[in-house]
Backbone bond lengths (Angstrom), bond angles and torsions (degrees), N, CA, C in turn:
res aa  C-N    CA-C-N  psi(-1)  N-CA   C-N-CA  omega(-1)  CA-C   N-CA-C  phi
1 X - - - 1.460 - - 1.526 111.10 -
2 X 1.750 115.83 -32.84 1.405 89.15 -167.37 1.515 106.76 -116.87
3 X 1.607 118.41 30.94 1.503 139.56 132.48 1.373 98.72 -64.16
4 X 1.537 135.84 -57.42 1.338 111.39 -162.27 1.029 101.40 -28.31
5 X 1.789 101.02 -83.82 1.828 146.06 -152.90 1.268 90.65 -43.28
6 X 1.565 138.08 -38.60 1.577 129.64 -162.10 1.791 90.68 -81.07
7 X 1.254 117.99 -54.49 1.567 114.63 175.26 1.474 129.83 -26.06
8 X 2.188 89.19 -52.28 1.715 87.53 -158.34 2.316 90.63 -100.99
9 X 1.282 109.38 42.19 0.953 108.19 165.99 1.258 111.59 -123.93
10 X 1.323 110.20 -9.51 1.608 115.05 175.78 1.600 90.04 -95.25
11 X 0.962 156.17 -56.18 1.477 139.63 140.13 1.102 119.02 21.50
12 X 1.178 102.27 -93.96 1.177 122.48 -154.91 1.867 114.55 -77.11
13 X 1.671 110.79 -18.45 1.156 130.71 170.59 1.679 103.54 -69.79
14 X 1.556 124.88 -51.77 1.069 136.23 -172.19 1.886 105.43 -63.07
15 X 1.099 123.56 -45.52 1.358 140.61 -153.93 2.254 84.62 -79.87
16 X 1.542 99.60 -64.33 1.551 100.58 170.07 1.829 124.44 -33.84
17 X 1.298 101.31 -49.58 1.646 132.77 175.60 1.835 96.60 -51.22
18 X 1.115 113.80 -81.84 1.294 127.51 171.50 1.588 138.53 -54.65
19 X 1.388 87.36 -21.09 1.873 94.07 -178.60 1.862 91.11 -103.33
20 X 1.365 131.54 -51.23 1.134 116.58 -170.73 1.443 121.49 -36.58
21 X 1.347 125.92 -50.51 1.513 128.88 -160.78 1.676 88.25 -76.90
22 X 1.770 146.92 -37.44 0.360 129.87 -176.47 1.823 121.32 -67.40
23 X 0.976 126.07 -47.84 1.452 148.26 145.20 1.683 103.78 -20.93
24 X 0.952 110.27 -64.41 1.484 106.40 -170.80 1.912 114.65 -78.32
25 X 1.660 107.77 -8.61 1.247 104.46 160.12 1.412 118.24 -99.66
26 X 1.161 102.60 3.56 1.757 95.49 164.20 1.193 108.30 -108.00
27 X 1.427 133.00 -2.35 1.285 133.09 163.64 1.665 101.23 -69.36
28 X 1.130 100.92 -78.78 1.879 103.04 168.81 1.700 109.55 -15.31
29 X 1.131 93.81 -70.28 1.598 99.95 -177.92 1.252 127.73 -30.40
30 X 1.780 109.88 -52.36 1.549 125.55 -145.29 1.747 74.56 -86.75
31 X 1.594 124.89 -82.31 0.926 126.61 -173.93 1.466 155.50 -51.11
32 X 1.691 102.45 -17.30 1.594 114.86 -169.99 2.051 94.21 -147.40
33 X 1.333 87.36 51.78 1.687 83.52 -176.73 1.414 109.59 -52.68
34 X 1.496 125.91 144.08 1.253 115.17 171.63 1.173 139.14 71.49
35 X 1.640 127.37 -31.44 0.975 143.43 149.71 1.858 135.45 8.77
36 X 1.255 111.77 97.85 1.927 104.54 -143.35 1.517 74.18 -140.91
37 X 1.239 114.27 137.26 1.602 130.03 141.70 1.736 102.12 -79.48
38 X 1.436 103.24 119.10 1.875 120.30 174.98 1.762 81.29 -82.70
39 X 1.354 117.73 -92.01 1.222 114.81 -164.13 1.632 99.63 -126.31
40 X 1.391 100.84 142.55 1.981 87.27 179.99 1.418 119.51 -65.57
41 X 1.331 123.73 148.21 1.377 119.74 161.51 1.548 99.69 86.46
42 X 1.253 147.04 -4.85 1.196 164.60 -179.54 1.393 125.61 -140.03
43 X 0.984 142.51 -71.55 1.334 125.35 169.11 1.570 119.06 -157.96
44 X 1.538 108.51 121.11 1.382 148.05 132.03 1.183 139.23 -16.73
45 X 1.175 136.86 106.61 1.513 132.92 -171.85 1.795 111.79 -115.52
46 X 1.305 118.13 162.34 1.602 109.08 -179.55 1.374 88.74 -171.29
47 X 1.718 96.28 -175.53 1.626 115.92 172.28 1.452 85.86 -123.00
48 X 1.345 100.02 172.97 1.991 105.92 173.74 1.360 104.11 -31.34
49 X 1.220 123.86 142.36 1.438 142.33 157.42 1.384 86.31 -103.05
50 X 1.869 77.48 161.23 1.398 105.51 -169.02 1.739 81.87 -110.95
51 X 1.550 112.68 152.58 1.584 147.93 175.41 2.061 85.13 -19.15
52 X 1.640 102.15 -82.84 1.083 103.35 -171.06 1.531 128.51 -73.43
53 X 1.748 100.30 -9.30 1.706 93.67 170.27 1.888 108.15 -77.86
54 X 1.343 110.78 -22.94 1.518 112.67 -167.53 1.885 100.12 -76.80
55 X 1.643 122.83 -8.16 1.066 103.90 -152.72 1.538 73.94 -107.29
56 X 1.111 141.69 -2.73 1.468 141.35 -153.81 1.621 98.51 -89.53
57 X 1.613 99.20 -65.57 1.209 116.95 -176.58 1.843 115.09 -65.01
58 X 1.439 124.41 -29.33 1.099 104.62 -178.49 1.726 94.45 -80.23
59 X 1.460 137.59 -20.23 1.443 127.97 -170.90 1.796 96.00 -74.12
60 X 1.356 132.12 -33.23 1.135 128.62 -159.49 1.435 99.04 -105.77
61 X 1.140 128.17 10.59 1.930 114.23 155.41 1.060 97.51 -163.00
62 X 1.712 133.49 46.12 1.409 135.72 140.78 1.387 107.58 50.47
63 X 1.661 118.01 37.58 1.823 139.61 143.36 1.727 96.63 -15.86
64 X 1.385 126.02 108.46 1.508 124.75 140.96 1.121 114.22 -108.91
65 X 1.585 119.01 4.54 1.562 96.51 164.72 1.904 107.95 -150.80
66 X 1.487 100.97 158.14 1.402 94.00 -170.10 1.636 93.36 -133.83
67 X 1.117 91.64 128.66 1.620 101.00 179.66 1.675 109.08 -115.63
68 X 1.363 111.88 98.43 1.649 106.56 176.28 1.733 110.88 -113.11
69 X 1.656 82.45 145.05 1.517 107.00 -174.93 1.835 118.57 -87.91
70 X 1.572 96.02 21.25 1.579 95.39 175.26 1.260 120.43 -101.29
71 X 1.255 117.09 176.37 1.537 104.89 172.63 1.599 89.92 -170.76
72 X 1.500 116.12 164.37 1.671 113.29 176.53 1.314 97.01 -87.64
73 X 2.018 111.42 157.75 1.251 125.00 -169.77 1.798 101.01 -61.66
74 X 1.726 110.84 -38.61 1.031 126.35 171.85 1.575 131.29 -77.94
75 X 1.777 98.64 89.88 1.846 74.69 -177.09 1.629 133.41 -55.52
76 X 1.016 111.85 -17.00 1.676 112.86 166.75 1.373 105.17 -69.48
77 X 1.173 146.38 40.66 1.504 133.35 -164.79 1.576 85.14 -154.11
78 X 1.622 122.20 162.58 1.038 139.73 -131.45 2.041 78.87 -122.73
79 X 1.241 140.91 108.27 1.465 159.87 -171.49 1.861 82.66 -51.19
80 X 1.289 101.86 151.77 1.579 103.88 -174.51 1.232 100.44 -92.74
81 X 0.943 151.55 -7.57 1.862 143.12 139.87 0.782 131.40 -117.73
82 X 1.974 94.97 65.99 1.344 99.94 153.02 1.358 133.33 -83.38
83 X 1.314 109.66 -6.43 1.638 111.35 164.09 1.240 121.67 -41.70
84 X 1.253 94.91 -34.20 1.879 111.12 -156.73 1.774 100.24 -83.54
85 X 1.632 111.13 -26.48 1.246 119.70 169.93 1.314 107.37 -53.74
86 X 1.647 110.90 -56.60 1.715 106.55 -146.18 1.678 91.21 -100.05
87 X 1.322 99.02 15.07 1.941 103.27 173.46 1.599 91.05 -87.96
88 X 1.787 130.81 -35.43 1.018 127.00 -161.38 1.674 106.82 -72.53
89 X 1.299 91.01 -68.75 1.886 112.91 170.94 1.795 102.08 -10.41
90 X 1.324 114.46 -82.74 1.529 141.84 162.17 1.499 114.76 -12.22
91 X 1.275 120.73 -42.58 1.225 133.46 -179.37 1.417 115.60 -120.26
92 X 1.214 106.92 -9.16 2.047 104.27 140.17 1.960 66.45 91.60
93 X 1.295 137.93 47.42 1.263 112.01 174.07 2.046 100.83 -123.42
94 X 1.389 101.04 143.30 1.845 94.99 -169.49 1.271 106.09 -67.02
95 X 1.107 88.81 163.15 1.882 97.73 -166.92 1.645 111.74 -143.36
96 X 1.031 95.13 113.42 2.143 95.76 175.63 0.922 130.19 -130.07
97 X 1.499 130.87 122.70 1.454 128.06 -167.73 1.829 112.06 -100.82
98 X 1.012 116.95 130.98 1.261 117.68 -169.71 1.659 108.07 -120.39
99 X 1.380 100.87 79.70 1.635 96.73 178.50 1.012 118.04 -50.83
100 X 1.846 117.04 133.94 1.460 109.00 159.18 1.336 135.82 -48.07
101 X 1.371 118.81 144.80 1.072 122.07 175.53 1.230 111.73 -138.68
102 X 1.310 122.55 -173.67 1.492 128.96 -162.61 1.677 94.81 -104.12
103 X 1.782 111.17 141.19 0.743 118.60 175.07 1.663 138.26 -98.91
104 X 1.400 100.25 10.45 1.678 115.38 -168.25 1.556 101.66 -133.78
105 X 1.156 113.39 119.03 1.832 112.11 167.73 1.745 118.61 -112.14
106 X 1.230 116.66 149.74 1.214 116.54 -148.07 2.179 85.22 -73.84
107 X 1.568 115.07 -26.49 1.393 120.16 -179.65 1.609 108.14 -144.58
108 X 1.012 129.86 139.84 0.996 135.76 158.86 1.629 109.15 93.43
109 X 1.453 107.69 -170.72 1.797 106.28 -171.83 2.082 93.41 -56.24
110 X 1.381 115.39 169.59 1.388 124.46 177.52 1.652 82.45 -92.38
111 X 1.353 101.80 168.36 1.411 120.94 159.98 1.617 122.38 -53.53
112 X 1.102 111.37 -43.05 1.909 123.56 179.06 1.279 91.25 -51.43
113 X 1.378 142.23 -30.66 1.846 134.09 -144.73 2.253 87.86 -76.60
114 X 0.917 104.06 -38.66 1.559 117.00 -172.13 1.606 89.41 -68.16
115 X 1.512 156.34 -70.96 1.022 123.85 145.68 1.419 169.66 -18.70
116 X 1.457 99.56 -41.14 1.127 125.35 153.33 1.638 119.11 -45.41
117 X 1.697 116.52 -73.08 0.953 133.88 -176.11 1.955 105.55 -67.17
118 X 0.725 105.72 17.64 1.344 102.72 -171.79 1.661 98.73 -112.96
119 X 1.875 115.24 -53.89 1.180 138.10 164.32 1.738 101.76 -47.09
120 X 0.842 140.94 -55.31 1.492 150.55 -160.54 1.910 92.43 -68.71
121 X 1.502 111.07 -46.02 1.395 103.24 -178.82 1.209 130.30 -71.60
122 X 1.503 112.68 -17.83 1.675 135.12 -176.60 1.694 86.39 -80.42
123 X 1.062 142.59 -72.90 1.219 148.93 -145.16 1.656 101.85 -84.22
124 X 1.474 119.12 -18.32 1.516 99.18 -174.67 2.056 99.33 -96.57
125 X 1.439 105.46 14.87 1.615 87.20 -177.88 1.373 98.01 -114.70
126 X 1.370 143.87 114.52 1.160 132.81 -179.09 1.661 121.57 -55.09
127 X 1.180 122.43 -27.81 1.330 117.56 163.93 1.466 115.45 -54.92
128 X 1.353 128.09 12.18 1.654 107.57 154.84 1.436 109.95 -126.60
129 X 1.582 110.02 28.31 1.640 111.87 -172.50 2.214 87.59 -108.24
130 X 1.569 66.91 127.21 1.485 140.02 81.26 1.324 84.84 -159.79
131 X 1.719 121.57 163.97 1.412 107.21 -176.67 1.916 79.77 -154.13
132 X 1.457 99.51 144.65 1.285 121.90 -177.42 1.740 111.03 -107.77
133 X 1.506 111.40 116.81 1.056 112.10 161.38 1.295 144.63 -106.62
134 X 1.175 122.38 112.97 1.716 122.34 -178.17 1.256 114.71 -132.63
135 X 2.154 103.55 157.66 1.261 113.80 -162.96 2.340 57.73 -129.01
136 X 1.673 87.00 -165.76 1.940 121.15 -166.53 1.867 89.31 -54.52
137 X 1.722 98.35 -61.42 1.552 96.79 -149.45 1.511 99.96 -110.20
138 X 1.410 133.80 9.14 1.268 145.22 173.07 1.893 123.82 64.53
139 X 1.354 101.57 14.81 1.440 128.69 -145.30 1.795 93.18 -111.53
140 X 1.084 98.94 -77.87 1.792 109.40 -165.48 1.636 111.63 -80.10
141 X 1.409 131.28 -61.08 1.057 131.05 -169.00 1.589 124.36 -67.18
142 X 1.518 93.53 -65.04 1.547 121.75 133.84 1.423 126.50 -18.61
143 X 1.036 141.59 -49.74 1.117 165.26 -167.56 2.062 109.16 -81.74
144 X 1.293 84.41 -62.56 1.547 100.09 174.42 1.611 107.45 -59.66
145 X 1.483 131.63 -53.18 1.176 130.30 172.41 1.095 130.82 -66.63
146 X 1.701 109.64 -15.23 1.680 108.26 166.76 1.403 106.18 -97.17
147 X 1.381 150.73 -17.32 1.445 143.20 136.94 1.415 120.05 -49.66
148 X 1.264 119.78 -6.40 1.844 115.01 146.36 1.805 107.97 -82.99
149 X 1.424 107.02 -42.32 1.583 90.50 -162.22 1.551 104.38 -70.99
150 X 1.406 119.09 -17.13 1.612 113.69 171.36 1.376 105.63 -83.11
151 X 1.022 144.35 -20.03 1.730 140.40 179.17 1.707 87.51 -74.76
152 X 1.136 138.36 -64.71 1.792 153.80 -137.39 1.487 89.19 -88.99
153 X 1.515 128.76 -54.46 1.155 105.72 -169.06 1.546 115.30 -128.91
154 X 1.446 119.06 -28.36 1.669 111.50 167.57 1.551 103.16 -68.23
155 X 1.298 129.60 -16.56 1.534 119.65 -156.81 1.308 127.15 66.31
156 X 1.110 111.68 31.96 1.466 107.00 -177.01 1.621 113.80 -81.48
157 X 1.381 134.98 167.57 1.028 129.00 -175.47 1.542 106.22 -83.62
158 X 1.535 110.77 -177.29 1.707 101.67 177.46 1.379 128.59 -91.53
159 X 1.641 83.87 -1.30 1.857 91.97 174.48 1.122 116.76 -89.06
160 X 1.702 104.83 -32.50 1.840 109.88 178.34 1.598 116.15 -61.67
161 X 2.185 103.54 -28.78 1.245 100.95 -176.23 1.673 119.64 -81.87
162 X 1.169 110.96 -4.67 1.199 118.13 -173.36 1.695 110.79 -97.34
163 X 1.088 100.30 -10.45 1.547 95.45 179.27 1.804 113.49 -120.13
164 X 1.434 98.50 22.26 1.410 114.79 166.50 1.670 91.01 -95.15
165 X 1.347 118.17 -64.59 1.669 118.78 -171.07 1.508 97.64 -61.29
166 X 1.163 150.95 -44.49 1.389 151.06 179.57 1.863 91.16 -55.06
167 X 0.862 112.84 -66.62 1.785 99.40 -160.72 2.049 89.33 -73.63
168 X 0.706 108.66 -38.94 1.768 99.75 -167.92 1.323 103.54 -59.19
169 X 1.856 129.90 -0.37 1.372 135.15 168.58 1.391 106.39 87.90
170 X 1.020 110.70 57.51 1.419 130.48 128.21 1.810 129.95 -86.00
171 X 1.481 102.33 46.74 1.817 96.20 -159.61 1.336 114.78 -56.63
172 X 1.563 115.87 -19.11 1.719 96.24 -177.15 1.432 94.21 -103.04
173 X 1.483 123.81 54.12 1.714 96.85 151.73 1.212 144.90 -67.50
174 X 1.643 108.53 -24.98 1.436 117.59 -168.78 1.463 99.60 -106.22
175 X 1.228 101.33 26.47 2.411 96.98 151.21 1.448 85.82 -144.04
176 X 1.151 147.45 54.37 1.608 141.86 124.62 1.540 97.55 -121.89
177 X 1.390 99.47 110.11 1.691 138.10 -158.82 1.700 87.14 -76.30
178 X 1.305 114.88 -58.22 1.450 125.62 -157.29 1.863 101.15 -56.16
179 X 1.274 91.81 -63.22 1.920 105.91 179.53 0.885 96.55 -60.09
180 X 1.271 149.67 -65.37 1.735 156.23 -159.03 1.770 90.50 -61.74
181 X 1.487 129.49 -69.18 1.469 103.24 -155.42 1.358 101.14 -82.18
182 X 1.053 138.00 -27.06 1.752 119.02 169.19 1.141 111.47 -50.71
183 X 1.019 132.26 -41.46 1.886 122.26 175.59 1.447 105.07 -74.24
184 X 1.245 108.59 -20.69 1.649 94.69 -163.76 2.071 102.98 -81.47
185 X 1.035 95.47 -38.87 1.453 122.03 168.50 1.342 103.83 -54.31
186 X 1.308 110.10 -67.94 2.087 110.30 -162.12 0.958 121.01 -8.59
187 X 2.015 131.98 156.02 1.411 104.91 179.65 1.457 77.61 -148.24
188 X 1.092 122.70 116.59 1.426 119.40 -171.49 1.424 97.93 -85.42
189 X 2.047 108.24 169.31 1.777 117.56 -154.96 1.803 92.62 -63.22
190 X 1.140 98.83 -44.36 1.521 104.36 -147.43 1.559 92.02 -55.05
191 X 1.075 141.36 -63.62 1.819 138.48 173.14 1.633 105.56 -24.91
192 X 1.215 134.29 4.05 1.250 149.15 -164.56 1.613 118.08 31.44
193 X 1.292 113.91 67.38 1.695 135.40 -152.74 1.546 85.13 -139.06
194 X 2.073 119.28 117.12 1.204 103.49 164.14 1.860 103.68 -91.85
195 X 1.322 111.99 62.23 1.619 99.09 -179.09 1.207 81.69 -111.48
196 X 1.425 116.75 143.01 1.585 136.34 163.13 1.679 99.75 83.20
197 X 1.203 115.57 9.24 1.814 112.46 -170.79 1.507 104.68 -74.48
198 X 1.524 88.87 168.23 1.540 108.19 175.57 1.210 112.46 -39.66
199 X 1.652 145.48 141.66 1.389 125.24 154.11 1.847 112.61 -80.61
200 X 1.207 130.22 -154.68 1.480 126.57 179.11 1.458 95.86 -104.70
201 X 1.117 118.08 -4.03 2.024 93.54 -163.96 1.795 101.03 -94.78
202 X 1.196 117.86 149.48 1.376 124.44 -172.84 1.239 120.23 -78.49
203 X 1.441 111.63 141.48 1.575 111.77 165.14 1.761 132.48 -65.26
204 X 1.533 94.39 14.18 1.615 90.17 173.04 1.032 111.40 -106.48
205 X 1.441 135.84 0.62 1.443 136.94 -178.72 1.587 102.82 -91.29
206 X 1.690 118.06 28.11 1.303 127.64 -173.28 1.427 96.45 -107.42
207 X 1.206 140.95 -157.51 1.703 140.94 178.87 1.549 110.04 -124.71
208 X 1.610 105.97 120.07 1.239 107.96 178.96 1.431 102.70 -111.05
């Protein structure tokens, strides 16, 4: 009998051993998808949070602003986190939606540049830092907007920034031509290039 009990405790010790790390990456998963410190105290990257991963993370690095890259396929249709909007509203925290847009134009700036410059205004006033950005899977959209804030403000080059979003799982960047040559192109302000620059209109006429 007390070979069983010694047996099914090494069992059951082993199974604990082995299931925890697994358990705790699908906890990670469900709740803090994606989840990347860009720079501390400034900006945050993710995939959808979940209710209680979004309330975790804004209590544990004092989040005042959330900038998401979703929107419904249908603009008459209600954006699929909008909870997460009127979760923001509620807690007095800023909130910006940055519809996708297309990133390649057959002439002139692409459509994304009106995003872009919009993102560049949230992030250049420190009264909305630290500010958290997320698109669904925290990979592609996401990804693209934190390889501007390292070109714009760490200085990084466009190869270093592109192969931060390439390893952070973005794997098909380099056969989406459109995402790939706007970064590859970018010319951030500081190179003293007004292509892709700030426009004049403010980021508070956005919804907090």
């Amino acid at each position: 009998m007390r070979r069983l009990v010694q047996a099914s405790a090494g069992v059951l010790l082993i199974a604990m051993i082995v299931g925890a790390p697994v358990w705790y990456y699908a906890y990670q998963r469900k709740h803090f998808r994606n989840f990347r410190t860009v720079r501390t105290g400034v900006l945050y990257r993710s995939g959808q949070l979940t209710r209680d991963g979004l309330k975790k993370v804004i209590r544990e690095h004092s989040i005042r602003t959330v900038i998401t890259l979703r929107a419904a396929d249908d603009p008459s249709e209600m954006p699929p986190d909008w909870e997460e909007e009127e979760f923001c509203r509620k807690e007095e925290i800023y909130h910006f939606r940055l519809r996708p847009k297309c990133w390649w134009a057959p002439e002139g700036d692409p459509p994304a540049c009106e995003n872009v410059r919009r993102f560049l205004e949230v992030l250049d006033d420190p009264k909305y830092h630290p500010v958290l950005v997320h698109c669904f899977a925290g990979s592609h959209r996401t990804g693209a907007y934190c390889a501007i804030f390292r070109m714009e403000y760490d200085r990084w080059d466009n190869d270093e920034a592109l192969n931060e979003v390439f390893n952070a799982g973005y794997e098909h960047l380099y056969q989406e031509e459109d995402v790939l040559g706007f970064l590859q192109n970018y010319q951030p302000r500081w190179k003293g290039s007004d292509r892709h620059s700030v426009s004049t209109s403010r980021a508070d006429t956005q919804s907090r």
